[in-house]
KEKOL-592449 format. One record per residue: residue number from 1; residue in three letters; chain; x, y, z of N, C-alpha, C in turn. Coordinates in Angstrom, 3 decimals. Each point is the difference from the previous one (the first is absolute). Layout:
N
+-----+--------+--------+----------+----------+----------+----------+----------+----------+----------+----------+----------+
! num ! residu ! chaine !      n_X !      n_Y !      n_Z !     ca_X !     ca_Y !     ca_Z !      c_X !      c_Y !      c_Z !
+-----+--------+--------+----------+----------+----------+----------+----------+----------+----------+----------+----------+
! NUM !    ala !      A !        X !        Y !        Z !        X !        Y !        Z !        X !        Y !        Z !
...
+-----+--------+--------+----------+----------+----------+----------+----------+----------+----------+----------+----------+
***
This chain:
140
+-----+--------+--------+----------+----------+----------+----------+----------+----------+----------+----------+----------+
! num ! residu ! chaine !      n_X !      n_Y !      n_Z !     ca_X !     ca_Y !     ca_Z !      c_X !      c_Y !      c_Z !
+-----+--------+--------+----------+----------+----------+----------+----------+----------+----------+----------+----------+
!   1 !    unk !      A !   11.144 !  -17.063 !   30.898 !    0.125 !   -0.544 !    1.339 !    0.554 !    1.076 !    0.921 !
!   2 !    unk !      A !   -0.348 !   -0.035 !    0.993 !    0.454 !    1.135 !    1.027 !    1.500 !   -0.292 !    0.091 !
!   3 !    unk !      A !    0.899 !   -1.308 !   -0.028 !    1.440 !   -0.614 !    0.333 !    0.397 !    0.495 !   -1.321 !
!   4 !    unk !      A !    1.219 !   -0.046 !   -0.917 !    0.419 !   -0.512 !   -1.157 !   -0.440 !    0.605 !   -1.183 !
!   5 !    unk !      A !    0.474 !   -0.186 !   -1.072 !   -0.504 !    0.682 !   -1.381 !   -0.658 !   -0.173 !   -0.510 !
!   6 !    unk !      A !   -0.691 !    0.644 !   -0.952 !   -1.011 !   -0.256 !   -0.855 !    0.403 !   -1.347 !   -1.285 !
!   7 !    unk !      A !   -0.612 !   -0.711 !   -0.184 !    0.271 !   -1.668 !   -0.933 !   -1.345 !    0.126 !   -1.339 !
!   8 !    unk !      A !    0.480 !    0.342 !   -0.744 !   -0.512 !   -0.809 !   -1.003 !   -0.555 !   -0.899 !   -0.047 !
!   9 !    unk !      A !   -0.863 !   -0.334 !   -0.587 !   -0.831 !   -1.710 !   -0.091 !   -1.446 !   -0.156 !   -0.661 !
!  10 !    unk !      A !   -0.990 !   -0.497 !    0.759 !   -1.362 !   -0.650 !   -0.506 !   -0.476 !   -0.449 !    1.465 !
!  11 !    unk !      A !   -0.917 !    0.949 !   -0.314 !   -1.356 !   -0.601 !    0.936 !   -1.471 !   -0.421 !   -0.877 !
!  12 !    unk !      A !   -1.055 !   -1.153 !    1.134 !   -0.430 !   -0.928 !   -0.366 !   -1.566 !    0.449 !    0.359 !
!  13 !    unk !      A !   -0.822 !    0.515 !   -0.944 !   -1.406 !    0.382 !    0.517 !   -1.147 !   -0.795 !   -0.948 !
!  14 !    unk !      A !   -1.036 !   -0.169 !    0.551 !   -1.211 !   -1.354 !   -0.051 !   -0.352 !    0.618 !   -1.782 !
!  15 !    unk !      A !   -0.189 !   -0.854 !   -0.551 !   -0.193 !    0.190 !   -1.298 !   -1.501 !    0.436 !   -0.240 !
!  16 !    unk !      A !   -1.022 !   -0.524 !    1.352 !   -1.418 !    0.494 !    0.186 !   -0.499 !    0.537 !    1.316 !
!  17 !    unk !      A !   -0.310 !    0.543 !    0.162 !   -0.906 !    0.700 !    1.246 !   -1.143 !    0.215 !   -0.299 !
!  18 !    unk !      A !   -0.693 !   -0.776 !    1.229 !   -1.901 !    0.515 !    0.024 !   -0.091 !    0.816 !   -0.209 !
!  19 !    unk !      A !    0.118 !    1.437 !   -0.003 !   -0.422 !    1.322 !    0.201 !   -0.159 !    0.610 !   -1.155 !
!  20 !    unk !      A !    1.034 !   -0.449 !   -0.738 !    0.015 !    0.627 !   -1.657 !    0.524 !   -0.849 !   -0.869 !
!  21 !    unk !      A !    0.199 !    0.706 !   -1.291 !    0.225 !   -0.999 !   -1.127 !    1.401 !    0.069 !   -0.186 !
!  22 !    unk !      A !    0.654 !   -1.088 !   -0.438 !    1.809 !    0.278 !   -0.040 !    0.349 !   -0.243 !    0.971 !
!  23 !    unk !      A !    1.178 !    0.133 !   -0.265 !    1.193 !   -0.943 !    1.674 !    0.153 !    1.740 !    0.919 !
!  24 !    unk !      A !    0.028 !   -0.481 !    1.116 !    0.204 !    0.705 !    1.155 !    1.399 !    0.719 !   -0.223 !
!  25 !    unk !      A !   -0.347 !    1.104 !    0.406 !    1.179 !    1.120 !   -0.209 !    1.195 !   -0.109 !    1.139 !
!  26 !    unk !      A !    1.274 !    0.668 !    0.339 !    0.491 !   -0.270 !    0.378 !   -0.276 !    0.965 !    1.830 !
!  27 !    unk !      A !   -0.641 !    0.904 !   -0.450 !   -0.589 !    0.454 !    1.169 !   -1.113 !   -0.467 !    0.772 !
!  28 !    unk !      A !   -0.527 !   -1.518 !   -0.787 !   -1.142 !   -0.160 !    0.675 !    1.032 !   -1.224 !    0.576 !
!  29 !    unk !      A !    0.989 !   -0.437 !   -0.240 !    0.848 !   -1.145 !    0.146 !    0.495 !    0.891 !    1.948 !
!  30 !    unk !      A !    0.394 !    0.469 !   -0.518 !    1.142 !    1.143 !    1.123 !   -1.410 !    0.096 !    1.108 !
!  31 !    unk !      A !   -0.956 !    0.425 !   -0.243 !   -1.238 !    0.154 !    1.022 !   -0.930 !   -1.021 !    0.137 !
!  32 !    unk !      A !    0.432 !   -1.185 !   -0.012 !   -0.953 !   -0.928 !    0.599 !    0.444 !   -0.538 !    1.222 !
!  33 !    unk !      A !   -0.588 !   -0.474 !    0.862 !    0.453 !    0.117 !    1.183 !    0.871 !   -1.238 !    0.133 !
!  34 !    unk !      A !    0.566 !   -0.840 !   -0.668 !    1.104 !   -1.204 !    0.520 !    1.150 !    0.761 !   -0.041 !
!  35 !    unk !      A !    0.863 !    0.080 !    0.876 !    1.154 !    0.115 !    0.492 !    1.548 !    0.707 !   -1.181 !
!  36 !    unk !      A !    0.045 !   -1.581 !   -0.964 !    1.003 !    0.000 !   -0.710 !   -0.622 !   -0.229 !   -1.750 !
!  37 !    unk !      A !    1.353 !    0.558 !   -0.608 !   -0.623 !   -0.776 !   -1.828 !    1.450 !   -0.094 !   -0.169 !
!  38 !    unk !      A !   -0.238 !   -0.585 !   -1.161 !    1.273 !   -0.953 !   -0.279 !    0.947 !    1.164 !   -1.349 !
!  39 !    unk !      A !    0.580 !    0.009 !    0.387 !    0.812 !    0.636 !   -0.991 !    1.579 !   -1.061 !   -0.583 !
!  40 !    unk !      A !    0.197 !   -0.104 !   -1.289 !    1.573 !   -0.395 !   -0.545 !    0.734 !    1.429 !   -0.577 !
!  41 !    unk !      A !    1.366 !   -0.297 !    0.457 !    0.866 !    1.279 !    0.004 !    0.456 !   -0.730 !   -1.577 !
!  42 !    unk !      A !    0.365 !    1.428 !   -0.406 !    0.719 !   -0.588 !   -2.151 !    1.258 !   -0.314 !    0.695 !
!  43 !    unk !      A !    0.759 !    0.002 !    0.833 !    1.501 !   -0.684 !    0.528 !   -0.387 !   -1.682 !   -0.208 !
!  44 !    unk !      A !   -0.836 !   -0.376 !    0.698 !   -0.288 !   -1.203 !   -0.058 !   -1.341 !   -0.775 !    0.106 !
!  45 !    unk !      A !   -0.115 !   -1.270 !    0.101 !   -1.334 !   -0.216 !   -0.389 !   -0.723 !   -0.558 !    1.180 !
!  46 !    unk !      A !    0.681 !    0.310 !    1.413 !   -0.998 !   -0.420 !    1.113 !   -0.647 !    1.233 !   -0.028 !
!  47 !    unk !      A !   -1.308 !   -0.863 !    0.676 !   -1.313 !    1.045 !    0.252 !    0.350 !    0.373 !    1.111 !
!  48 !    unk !      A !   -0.533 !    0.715 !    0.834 !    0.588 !    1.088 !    1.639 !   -1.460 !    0.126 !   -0.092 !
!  49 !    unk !      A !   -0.418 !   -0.505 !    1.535 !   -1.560 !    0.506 !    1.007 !    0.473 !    1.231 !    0.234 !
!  50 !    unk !      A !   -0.329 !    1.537 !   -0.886 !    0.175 !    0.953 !    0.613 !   -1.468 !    0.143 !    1.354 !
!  51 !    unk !      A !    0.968 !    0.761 !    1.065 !   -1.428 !    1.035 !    1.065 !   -0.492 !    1.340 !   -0.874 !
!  52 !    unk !      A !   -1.290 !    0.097 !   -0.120 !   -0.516 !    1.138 !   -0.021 !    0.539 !    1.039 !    0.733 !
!  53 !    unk !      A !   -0.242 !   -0.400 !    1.279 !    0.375 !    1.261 !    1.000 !    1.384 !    0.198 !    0.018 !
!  54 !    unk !      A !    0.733 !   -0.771 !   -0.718 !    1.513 !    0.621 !   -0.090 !    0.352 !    0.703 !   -1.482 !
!  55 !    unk !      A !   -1.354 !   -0.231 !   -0.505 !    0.709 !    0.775 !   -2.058 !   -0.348 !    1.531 !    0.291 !
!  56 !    unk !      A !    0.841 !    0.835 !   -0.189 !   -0.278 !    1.613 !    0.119 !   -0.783 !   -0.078 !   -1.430 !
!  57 !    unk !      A !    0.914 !   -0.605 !   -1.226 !   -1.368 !    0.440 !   -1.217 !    0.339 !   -0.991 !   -0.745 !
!  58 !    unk !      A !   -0.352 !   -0.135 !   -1.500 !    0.112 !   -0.820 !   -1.153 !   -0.293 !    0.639 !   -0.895 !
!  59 !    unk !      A !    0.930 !    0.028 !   -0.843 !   -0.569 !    0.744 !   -1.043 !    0.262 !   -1.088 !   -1.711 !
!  60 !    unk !      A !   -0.861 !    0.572 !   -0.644 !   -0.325 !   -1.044 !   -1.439 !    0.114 !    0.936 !   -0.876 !
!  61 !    unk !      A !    1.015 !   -0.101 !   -0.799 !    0.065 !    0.697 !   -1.318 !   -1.263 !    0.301 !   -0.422 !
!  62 !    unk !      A !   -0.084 !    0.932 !   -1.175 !   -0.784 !    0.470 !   -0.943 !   -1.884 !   -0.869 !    0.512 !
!  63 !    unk !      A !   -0.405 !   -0.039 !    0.842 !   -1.387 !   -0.398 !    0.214 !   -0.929 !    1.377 !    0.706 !
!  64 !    unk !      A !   -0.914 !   -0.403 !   -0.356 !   -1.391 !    1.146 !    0.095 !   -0.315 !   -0.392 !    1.196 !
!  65 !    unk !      A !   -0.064 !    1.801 !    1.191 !   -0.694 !   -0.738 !    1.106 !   -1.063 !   -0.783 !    0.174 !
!  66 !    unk !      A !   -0.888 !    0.770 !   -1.272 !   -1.247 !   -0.523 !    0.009 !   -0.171 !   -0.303 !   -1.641 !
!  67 !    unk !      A !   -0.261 !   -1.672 !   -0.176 !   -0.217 !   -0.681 !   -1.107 !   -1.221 !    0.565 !   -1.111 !
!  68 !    unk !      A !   -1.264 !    0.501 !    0.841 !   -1.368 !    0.154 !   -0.771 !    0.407 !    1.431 !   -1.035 !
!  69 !    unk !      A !    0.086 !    0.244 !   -1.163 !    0.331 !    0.768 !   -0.324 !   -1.348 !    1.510 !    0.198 !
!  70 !    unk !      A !   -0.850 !   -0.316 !    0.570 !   -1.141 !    0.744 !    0.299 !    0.013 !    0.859 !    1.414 !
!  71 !    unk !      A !    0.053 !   -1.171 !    0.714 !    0.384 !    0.521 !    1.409 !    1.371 !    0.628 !    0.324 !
!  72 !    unk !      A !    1.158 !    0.067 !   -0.911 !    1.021 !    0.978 !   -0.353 !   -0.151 !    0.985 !    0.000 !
!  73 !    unk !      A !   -0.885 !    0.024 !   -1.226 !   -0.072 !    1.150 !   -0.882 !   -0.839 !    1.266 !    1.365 !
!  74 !    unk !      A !   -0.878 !   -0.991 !    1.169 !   -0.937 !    0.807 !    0.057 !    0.690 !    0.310 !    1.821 !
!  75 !    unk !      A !    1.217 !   -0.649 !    0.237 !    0.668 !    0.113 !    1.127 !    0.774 !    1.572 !    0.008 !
!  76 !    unk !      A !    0.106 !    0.387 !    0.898 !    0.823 !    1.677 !    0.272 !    1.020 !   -0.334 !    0.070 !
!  77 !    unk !      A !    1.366 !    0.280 !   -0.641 !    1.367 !    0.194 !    0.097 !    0.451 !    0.891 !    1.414 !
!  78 !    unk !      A !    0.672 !   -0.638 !    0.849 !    0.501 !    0.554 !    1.218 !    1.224 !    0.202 !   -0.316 !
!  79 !    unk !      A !    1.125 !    1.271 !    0.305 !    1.017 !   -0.441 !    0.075 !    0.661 !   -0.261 !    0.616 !
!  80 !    unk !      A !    1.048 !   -0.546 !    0.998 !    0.060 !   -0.300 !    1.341 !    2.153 !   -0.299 !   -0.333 !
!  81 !    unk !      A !    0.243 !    0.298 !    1.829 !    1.362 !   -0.269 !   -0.058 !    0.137 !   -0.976 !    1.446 !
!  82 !    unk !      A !    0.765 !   -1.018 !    0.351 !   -0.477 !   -0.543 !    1.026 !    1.529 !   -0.044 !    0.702 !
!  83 !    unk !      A !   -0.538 !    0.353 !    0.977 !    2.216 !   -0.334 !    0.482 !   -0.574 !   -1.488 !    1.394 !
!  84 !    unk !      A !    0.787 !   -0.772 !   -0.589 !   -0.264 !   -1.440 !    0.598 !    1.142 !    0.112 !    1.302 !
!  85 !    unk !      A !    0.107 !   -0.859 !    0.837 !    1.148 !   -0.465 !    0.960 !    0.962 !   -0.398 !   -0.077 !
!  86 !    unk !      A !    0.959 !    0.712 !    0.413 !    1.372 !   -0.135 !   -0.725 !    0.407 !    1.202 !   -0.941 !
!  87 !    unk !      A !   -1.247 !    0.882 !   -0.625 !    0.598 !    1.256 !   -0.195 !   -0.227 !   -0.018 !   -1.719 !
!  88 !    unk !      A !   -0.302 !   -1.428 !   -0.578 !   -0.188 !    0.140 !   -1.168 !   -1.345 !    0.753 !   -0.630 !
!  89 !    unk !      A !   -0.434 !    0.511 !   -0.782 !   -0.484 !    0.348 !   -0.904 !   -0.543 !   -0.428 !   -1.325 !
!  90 !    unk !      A !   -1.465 !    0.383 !   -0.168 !   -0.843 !   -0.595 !   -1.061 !   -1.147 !    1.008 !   -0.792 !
!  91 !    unk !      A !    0.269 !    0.427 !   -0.868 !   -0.463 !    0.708 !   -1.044 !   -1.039 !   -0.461 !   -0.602 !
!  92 !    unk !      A !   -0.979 !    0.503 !   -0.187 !   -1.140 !   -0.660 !   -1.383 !   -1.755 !    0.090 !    0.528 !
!  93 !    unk !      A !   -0.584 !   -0.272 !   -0.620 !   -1.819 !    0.323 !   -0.073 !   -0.423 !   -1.204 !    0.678 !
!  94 !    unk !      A !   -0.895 !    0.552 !    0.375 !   -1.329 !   -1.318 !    0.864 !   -1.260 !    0.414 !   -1.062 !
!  95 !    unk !      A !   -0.746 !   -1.323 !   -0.325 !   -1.045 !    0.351 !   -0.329 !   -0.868 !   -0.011 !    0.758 !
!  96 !    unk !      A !   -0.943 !    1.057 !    0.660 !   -1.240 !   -0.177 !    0.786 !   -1.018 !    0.010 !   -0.625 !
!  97 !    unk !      A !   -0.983 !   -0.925 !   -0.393 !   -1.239 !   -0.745 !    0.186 !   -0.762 !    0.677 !    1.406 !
!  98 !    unk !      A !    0.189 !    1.156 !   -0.180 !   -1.404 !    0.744 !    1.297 !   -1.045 !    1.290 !   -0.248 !
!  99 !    unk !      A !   -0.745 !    0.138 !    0.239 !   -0.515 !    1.275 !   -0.194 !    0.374 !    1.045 !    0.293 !
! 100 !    unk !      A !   -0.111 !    0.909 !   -1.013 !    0.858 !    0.719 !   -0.454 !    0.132 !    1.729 !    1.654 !
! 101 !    unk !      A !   -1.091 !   -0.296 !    0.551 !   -0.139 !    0.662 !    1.182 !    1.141 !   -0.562 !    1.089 !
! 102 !    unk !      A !    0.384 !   -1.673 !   -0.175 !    1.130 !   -0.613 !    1.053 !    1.133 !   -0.491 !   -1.242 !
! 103 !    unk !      A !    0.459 !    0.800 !   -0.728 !    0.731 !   -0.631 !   -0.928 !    1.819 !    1.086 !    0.137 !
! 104 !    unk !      A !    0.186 !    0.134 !    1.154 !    1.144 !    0.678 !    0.692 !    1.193 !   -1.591 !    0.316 !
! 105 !    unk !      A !    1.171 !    0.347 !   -0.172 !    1.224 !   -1.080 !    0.359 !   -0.483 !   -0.115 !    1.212 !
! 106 !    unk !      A !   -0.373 !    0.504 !    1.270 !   -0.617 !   -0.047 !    1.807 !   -1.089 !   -1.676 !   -0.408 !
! 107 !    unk !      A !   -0.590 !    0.850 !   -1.134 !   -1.143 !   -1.491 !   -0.033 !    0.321 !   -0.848 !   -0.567 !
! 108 !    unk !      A !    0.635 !   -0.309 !   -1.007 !    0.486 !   -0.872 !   -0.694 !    0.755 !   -0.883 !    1.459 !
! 109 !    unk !      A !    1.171 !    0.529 !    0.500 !    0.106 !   -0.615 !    0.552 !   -0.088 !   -0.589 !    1.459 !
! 110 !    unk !      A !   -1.363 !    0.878 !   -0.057 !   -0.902 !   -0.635 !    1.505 !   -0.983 !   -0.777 !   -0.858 !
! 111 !    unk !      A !   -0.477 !   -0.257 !   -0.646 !   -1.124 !   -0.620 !   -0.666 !   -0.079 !   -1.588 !    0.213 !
! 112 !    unk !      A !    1.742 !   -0.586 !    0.307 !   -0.611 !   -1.474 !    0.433 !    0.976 !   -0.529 !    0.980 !
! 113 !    unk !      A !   -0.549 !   -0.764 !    0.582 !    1.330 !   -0.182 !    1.362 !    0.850 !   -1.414 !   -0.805 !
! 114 !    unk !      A !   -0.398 !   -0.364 !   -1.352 !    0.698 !   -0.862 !   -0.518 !    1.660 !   -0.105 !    0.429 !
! 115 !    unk !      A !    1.060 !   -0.586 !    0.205 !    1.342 !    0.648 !    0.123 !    0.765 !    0.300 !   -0.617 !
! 116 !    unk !      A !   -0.283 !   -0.364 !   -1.539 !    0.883 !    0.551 !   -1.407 !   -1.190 !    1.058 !   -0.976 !
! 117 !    unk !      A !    0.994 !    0.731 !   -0.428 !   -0.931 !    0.889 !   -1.256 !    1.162 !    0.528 !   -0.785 !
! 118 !    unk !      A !   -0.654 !   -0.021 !   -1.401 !    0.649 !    0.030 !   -1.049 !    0.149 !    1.540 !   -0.689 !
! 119 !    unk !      A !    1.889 !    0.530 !    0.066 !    0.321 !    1.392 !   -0.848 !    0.445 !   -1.023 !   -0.822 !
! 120 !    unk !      A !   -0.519 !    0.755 !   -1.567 !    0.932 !    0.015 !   -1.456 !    0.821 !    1.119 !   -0.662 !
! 121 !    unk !      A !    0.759 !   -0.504 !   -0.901 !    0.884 !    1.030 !   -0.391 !   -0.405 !   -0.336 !   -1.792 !
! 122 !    unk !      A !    0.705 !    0.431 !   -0.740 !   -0.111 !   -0.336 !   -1.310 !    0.690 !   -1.542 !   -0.057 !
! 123 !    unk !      A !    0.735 !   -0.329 !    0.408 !    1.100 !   -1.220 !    0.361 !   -0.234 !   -1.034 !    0.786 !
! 124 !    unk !      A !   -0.711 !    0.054 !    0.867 !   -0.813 !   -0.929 !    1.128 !   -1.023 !    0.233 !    0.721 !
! 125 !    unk !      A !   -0.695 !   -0.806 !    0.873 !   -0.760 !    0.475 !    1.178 !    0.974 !   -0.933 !    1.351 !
! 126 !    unk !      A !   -0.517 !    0.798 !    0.908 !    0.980 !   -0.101 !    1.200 !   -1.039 !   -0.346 !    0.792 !
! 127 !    unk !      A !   -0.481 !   -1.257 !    0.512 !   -0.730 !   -0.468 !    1.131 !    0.395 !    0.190 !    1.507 !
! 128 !    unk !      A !   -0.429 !    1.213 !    0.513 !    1.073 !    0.244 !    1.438 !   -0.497 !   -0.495 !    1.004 !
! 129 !    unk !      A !    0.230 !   -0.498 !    1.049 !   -0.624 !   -0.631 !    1.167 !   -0.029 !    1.880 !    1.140 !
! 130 !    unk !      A !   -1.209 !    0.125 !   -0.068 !   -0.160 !    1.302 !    1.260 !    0.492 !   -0.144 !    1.557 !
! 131 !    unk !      A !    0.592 !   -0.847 !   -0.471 !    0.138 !    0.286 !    1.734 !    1.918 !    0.015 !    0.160 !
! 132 !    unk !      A !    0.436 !    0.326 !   -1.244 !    1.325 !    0.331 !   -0.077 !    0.357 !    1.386 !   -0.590 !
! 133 !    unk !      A !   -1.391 !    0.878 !   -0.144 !    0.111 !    1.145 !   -0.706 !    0.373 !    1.120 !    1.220 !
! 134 !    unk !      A !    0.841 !    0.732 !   -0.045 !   -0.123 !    1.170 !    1.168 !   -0.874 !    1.077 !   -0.218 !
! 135 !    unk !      A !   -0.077 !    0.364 !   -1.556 !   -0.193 !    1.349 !   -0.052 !   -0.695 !   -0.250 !   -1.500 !
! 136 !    unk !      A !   -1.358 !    0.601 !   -0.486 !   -0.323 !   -0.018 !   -1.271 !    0.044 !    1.780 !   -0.463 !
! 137 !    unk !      A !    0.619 !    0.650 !   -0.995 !   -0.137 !    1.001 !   -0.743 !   -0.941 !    0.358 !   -0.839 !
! 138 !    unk !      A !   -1.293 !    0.827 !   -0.345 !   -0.498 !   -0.282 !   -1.258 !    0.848 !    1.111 !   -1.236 !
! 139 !    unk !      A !   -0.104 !   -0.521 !   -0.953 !    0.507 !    0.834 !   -1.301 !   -0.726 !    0.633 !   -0.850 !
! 140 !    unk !      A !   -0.366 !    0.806 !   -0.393 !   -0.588 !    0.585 !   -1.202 !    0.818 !   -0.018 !   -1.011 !
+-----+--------+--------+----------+----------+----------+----------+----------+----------+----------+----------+----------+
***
C-alpha cells in the first residue's frame, strides 16, 4: 500500500479463466480492470477491499512468474533493479516473452500498458504496480 506496512495474508483469485487452463494468476487478478480484490491479513480474519491504484506491489512467496514450464524455459531472463517511491528498492529478473530483436528491460517494460508486472527473486515474485516505479536499472 502506498500508507502503512507491508501485512502478510491471502489473496483470492478465480479458480477458472476463459483464456486458459487453471485458475488465474495473480497478475492477471492485479490487471483486470475492477478497481479492488479482496485480500485477509494473517493478524486477523477480516477480508479488506484493497485499491489497486493504491498497492505499490504484492509479492507471493516461492511462485513462478510464469506457470507453463515451456514458455519459461523459452522466456529471456532480464535482470532488473527498480527503486519504487519512497526510495525503496527491488532486486530480481523479469521474464520477457518477446522477440529476441525487442527483448531489452526498455521493452519488457514498455510492452504493455497493463499497471502491474511481475520481478522474481529465488524467494518470491513481486507484482509492482508501474506507476509507483521512479526509476528501472537493468542488471547483467
Amino acid at each position: 500500500m502506498t500508507e502503512g506496512a507491508s501485512q502478510p495474508g491471502q489473496i483470492f483469485v478465480m479458480e477458472r479463466v476463459p483464456h486458459h487452463d487453471g485458475p488465474e494468476t495473480v497478475l492477471e487478478l492485479l490487471n483486470r480492470p475492477e478497481g479492488f480484490f479482496a485480500f485477509r491479513p494473517a493478524a486477523n480474519h477480516d477480508v479488506l477491499l484493497i485499491s489497486k491504484v493504491q498497492t505499490v506491489s504484492l509479492s507471493v512467496d516461492r511462485q513462478a512468474p510464469i506457470a507453463d514450464p515451456a514458455r519459461l524455459s523459452a522466456a529471456r531472463m532480464l535482470g532488473v533493479e527498480l527503486v519504487l517511491m519512497g526510495g525503496s528498492k527491488l532486486g530480481g529478473w523479469a521474464s520477457a516473452e518477446l522477440p529476441d530483436h525487442h527483448a531489452r528491460l526498455l521493452d519488457y517494460l514498455n510492452a504493455s500498458r497493463d499497471p502491474f508486472f511481475a520481478v522474481w527473486t529465488h524467494a518470491a515474485t513481486h507484482y509492482v504496480n508501474r506507476a509507483y516505479v521512479l526509476y528501472a536499472r537493468p542488471l547483467s
